[in-house]
PASE-682449 format. One record per residue (C-alpha): residue number from 0; y, x, z. Coordinates in steps of 0.5 Angstrom, whole numbers. Example, Ala and Ser with C-alpha at 12.3 -4.5 7.8 and 13.67 -1.06 7.14 Angstrom:
REM residues 2
NODE num    py    px    pz
NODE   0    -9    25    16
NODE   1    -2    27    14
***
This chain:
REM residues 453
NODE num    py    px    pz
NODE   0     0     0     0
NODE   1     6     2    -3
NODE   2    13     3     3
NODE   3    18    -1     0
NODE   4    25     4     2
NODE   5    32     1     2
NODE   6    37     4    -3
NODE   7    33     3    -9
NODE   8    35     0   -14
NODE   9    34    -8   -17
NODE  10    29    -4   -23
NODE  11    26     1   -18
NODE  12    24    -4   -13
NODE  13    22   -10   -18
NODE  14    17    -4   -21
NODE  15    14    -3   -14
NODE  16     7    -5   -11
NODE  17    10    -7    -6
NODE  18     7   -13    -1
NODE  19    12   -17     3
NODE  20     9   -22     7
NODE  21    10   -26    13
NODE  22     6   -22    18
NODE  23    11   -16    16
NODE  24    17   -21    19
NODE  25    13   -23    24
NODE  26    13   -16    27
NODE  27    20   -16    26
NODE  28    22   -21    30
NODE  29    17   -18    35
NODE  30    20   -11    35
NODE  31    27   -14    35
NODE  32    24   -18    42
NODE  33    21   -12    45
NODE  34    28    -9    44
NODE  35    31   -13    48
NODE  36    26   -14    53
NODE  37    28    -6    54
NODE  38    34    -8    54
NODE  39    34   -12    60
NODE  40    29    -7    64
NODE  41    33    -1    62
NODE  42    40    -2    61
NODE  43    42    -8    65
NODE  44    37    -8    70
NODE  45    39     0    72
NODE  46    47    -2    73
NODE  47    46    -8    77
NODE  48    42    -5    82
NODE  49    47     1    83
NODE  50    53    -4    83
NODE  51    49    -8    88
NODE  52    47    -1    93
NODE  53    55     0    92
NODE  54    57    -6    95
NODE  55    51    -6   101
NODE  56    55     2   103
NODE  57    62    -1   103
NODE  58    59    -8   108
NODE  59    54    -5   112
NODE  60    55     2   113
NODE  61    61     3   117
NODE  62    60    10   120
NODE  63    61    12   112
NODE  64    66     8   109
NODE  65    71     6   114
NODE  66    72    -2   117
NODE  67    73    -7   112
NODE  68    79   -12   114
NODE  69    76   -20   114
NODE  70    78   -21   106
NODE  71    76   -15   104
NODE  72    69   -17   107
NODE  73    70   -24   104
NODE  74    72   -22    97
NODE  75    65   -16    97
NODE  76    60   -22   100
NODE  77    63   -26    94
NODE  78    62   -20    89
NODE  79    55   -18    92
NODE  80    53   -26    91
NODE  81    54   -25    85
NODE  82    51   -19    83
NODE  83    44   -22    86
NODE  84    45   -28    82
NODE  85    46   -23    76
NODE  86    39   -20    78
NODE  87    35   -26    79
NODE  88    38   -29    72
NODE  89    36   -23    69
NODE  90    30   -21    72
NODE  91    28   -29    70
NODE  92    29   -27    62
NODE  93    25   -22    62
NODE  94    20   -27    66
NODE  95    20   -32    59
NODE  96    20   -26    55
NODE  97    13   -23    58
NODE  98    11   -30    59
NODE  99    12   -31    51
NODE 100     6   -26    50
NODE 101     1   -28    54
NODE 102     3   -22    60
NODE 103     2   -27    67
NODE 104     0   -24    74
NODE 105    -6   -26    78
NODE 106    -6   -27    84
NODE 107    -7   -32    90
NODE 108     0   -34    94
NODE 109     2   -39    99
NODE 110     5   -45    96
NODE 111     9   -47   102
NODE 112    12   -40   102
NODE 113    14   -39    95
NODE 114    18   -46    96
NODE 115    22   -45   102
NODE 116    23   -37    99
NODE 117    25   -41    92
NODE 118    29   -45    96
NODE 119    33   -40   100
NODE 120    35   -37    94
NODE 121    38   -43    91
NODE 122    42   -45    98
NODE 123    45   -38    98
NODE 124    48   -40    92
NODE 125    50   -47    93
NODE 126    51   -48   101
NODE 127    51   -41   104
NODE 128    55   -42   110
NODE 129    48   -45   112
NODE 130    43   -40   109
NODE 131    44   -36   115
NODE 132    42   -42   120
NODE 133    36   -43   115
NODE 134    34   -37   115
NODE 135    33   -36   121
NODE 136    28   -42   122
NODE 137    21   -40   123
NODE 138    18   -46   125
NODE 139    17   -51   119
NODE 140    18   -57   123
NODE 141    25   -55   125
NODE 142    27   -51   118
NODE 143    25   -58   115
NODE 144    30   -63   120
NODE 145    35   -58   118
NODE 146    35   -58   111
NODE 147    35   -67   112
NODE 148    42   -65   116
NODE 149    43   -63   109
NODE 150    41   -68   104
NODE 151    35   -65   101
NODE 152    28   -67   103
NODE 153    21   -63   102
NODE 154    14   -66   103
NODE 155     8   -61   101
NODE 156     1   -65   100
NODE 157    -6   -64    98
NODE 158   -11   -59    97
NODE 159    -5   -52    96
NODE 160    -1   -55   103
NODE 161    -6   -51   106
NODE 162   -10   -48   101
NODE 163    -7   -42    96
NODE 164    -6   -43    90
NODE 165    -8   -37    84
NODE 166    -2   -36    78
NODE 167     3   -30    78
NODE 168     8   -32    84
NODE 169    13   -29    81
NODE 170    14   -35    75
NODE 171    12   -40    80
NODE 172    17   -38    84
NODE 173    22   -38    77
NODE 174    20   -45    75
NODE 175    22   -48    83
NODE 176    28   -44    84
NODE 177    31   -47    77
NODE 178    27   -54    78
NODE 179    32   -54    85
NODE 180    38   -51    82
NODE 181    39   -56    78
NODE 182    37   -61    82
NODE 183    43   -58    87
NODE 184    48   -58    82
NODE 185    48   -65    79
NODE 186    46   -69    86
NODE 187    51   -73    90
NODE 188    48   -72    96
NODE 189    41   -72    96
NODE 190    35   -68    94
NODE 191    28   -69    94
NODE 192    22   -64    92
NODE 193    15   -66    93
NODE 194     9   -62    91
NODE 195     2   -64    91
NODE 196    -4   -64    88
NODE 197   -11   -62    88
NODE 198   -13   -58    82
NODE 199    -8   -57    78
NODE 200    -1   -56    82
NODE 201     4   -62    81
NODE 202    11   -61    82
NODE 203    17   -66    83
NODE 204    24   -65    85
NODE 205    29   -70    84
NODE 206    36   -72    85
NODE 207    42   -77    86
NODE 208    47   -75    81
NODE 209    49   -76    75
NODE 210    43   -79    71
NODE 211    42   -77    64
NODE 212    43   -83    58
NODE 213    37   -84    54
NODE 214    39   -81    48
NODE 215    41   -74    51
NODE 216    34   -74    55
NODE 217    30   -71    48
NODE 218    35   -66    48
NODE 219    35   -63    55
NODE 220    31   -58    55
NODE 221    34   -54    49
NODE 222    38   -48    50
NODE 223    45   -49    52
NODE 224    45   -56    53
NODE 225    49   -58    59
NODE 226    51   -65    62
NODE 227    57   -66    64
NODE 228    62   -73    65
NODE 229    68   -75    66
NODE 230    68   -75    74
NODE 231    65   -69    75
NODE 232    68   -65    69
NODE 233    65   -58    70
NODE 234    59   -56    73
NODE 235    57   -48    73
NODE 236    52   -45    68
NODE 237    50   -44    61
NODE 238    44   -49    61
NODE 239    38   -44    60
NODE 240    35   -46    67
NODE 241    31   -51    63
NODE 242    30   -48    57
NODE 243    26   -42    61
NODE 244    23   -48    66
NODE 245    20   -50    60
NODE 246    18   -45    57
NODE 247    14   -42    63
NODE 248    10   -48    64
NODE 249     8   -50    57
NODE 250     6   -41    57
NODE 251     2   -43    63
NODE 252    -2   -49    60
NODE 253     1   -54    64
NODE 254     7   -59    62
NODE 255    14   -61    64
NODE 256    17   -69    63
NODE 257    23   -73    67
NODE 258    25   -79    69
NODE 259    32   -82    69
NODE 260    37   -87    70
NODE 261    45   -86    68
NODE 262    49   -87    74
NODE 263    42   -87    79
NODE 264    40   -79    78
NODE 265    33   -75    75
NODE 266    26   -73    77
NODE 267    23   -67    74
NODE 268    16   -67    74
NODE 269    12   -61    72
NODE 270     4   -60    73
NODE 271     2   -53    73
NODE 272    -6   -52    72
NODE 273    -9   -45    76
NODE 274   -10   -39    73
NODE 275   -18   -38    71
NODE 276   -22   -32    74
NODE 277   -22   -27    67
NODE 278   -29   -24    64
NODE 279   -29   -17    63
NODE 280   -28   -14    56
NODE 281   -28    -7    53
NODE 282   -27    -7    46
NODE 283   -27   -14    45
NODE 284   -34   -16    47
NODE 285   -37   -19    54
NODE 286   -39   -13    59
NODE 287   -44   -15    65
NODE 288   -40   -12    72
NODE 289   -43    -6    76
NODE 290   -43   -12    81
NODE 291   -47   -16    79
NODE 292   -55   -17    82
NODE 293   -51   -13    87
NODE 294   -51   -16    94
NODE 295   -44   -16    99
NODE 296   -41   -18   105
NODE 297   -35   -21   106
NODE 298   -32   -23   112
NODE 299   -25   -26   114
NODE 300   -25   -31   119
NODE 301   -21   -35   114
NODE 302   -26   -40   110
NODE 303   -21   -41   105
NODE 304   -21   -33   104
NODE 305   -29   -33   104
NODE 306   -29   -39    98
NODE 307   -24   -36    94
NODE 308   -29   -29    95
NODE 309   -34   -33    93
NODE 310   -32   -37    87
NODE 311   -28   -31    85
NODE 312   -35   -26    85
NODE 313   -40   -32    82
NODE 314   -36   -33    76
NODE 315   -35   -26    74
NODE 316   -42   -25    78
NODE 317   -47   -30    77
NODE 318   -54   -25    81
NODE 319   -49   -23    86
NODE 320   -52   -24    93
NODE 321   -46   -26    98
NODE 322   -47   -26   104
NODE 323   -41   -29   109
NODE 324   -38   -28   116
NODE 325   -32   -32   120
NODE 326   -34   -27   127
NODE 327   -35   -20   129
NODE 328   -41   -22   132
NODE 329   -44   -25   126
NODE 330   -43   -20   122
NODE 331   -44   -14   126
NODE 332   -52   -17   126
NODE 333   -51   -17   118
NODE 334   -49   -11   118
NODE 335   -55    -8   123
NODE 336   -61   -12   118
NODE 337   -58   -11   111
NODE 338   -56    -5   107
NODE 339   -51    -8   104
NODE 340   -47    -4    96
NODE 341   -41    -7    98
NODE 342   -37   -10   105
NODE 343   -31   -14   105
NODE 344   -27   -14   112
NODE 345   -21   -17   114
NODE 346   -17   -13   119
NODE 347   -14   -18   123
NODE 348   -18   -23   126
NODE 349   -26   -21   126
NODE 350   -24   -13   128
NODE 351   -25   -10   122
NODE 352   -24    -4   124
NODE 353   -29    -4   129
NODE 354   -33    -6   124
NODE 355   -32    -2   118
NODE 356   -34     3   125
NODE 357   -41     0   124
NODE 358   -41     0   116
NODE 359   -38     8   115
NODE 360   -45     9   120
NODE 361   -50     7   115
NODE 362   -45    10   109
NODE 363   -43     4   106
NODE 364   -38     2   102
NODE 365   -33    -1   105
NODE 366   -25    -5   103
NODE 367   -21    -8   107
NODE 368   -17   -14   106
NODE 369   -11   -16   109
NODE 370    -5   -20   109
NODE 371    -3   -19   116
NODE 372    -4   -13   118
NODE 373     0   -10   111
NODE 374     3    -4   113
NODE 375     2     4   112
NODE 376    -1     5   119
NODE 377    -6     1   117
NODE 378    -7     3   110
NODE 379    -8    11   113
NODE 380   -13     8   118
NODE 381   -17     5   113
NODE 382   -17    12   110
NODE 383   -18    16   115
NODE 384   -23    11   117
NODE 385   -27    12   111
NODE 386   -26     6   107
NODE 387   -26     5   100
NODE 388   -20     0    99
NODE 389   -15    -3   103
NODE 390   -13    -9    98
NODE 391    -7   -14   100
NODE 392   -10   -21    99
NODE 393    -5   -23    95
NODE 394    -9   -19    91
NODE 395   -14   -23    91
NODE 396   -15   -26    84
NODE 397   -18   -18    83
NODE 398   -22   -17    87
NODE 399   -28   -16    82
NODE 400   -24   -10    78
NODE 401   -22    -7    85
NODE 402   -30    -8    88
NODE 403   -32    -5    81
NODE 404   -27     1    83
NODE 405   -30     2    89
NODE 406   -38     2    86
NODE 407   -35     6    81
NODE 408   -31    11    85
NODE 409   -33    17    90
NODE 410   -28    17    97
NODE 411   -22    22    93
NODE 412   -22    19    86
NODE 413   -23    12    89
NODE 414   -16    12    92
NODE 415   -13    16    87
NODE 416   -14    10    83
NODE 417   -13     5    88
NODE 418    -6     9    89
NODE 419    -5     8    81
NODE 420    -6     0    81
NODE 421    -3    -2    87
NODE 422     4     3    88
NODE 423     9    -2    86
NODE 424     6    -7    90
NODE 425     7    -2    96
NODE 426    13     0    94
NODE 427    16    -8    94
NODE 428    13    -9   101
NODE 429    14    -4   104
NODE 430    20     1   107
NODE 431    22     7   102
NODE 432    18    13   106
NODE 433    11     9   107
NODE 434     8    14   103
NODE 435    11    19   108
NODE 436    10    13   114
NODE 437     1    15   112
NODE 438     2    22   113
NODE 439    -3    22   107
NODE 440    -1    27   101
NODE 441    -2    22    95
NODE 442     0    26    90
NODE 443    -5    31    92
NODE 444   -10    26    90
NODE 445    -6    23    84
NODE 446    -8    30    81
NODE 447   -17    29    82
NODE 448   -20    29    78
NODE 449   -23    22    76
NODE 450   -30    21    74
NODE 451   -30    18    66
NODE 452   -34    11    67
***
């Protein structure tokens, strides 16, 4: 196939075997897209945060800078404000943009605290001389009557009032907080939002506004499509809040609709299926898993964990034998009578470090699992211990591939690749110095080298 070049002539270009078809535009508008995805992730992303971490300096650290008169604070939290909204509004682009091709993060999460994280987030824009009272409220019964003293109404029911939900938390968290702000925005005084569902995640967020005519409904979710009327001449934004909404859900298979009545207010609602556990493919055909025909321990006296373990292993898994224990006592037994390949243990709960005691004995491979006990302390015990992962349950959702890593592995190259997969994670959870906080030289093992599989 002949290159068409530019700056031939009409006669040179027309004699040329060339071939011009869609699929070279397609990958135009792809390369153009992923241009600006760079954008966004290099050039914008960098600024913001270096205004942001200015600003901070000048209204936290006072011994360095020098006090602040009152208006000079006022007018800094108000340029801080807004260069976290810039943040969150780009960081949301570049959610619809890798939700476009396909790029989604499997993970288990709490539904109730990605809500109230969503809703914060939106109240520190549209009512933030409460965000501080809110904030601070850590039972959600008292939090739930504060957010009644200010219109707005949150019921949780069904399966994932309890239960986690499997999908990439982030867009979740995206679709809620736009679902939301656009609710706050266009309310007289109240709003309401409702999840439920048992399957499938169903979500409801309605207000008291304005309403949209039935005419204008089709055309609500297009770019830059703003409602506004005489009585409320102007109301912020560039209406790419419902764009993204509906881009996002319809990415992940579900669907959004609304209801609404001029002059009565509008419901949003939107159904969001889970995300399912994968196969595992090398080169585009199905592998069986080193786990499967292996047999297994998990123990975490939470049964929601120990059914997500189970439905995640099986799946993928279908001959591994899973045994499970909810108590120190139980499993301690297990592990005296069975030669497990791998041990799941929580942290917190079941004594999981006396139990990878008793495991690291008969030379089992052990990882640990937990959500209450995540921090670097904990993560150098279980190294020092002698386990062979340290996974964060929200990680739940890869689990196979991580217990895969840990059959596959020896002790250094284990956590080497471990360290690999999970240091963003870490660096977003934990302080700055939580490498230091270990007392483990990581880059050291960052330099093993790893067995080919």
């Amino acid at each position: 196939m002949a290159i068409k070049m530019i700056g031939k002539n009409h006669s040179e270009r027309d004699n040329s075997p060339t071939i011009h078809t869609e699929k070279n535009q397609e990958d135009k508008v792809v390369e153009v897209k992923w241009r600006l995805f760079d954008l966004f992730i290099h050039d914008l992303t960098g600024p913001l945060s270096i205004a942001s971490t200015s600003t901070d300096s000048l209204l936290y650290k006072v011994d360095q800078y020098g006090p602040l008169t009152d208006r000079q604070k006022h007018i800094l939290d108000r340029v801080s404000r807004n260069i976290r909204k810039a943040k969150s509004l780009t960081q949301e682009i570049i959610e619809i943009l890798r939700s476009e091709e396909g790029v989604f993060e499997r993970e288990y999460f709490s539904v109730e605290e990605t809500l109230v994280e969503s809703l914060l987030d939106v109240l520190e824009m549209s009512i933030p001389n409460a965000i501080e009272r809110l904030s601070q409220r850590e039972n959600p019964e008292a939090f739930r009557n504060d957010l009644k003293d200010h219109g707005i109404f949150v019921e949780i029911t069904g399966k994932y009032c309890k239960s986690p939900f499997c999908h990439d938390q982030r867009k979740i968290r995206q679709i809620l907080r736009n679902l939301m702000s656009n609710a706050m925005k266009y309310r007289r005084q109240r709003m309401a939002v409702k999840i439920s569902g048992e399957t499938d995640l169903l979500i409801s967020v309605e207000d008291d506004g304005i309403g949209i005519p039935l005419e204008h409904q089709s055309a609500i979710f297009e770019r830059f499509v703003r409602l506004n009327n005489e009585k409320r001449a102007y109301l912020p934004g560039l209406g790419l809040g419902l764009t993204g909404v509906k881009a996002l859900v319809e990415a992940t298979g579900g669907e959004i609709t609304l209801e609404s009545q001029e002059g009565v207010g509008t419901r949003f609602m939107a159904r969001i299926p889970p995300i399912r556990s994968y196969k595992t493919k090398r080169r585009g055909v199905m592998t069986k898993s080193i786990l499967d025909g292996k047999r297994i321990l998990a123990v975490d006296d939470e049964p929601d964990v120990l059914k997500i373990l189970e439905e995640e292993i099986s799946e993928i898994c279908p001959d591994c034998k899973l045994d499970k224990a909810t108590a120190y006592e139980t499993a301690a037994k297990k592990l005296e009578l069975t030669n497990y390949d791998v041990v799941i243990l929580d942290i917190m709960g079941v004594r999981g470090f006396d139990l990878l005691g008793l495991a690291v004995k008969k030379k089992l491979r052990v990882a640990m699992l937990t959500a209450h006990a995540l921090s670097p302390e904990a993560l150098k015990k279980s190294v020092e211990l002698g386990a062979r992962a340290y996974l964060p349950k929200e990680k739940l959702g890869e689990v196979v591939p991580f217990l895969e890593d840990v059959l596959t592995y020896e002790y250094g190259p284990g956590w080497k690749r471990l360290y690999e997969k999970l240091k963003d994670f870490f660096d977003s959870k934990f302080e700055s110095d939580w490498e230091k906080k270990t007392g483990l030289n990581w880059q050291e093992w960052t330099k093993l080298r790893t067995p080919i599989k």
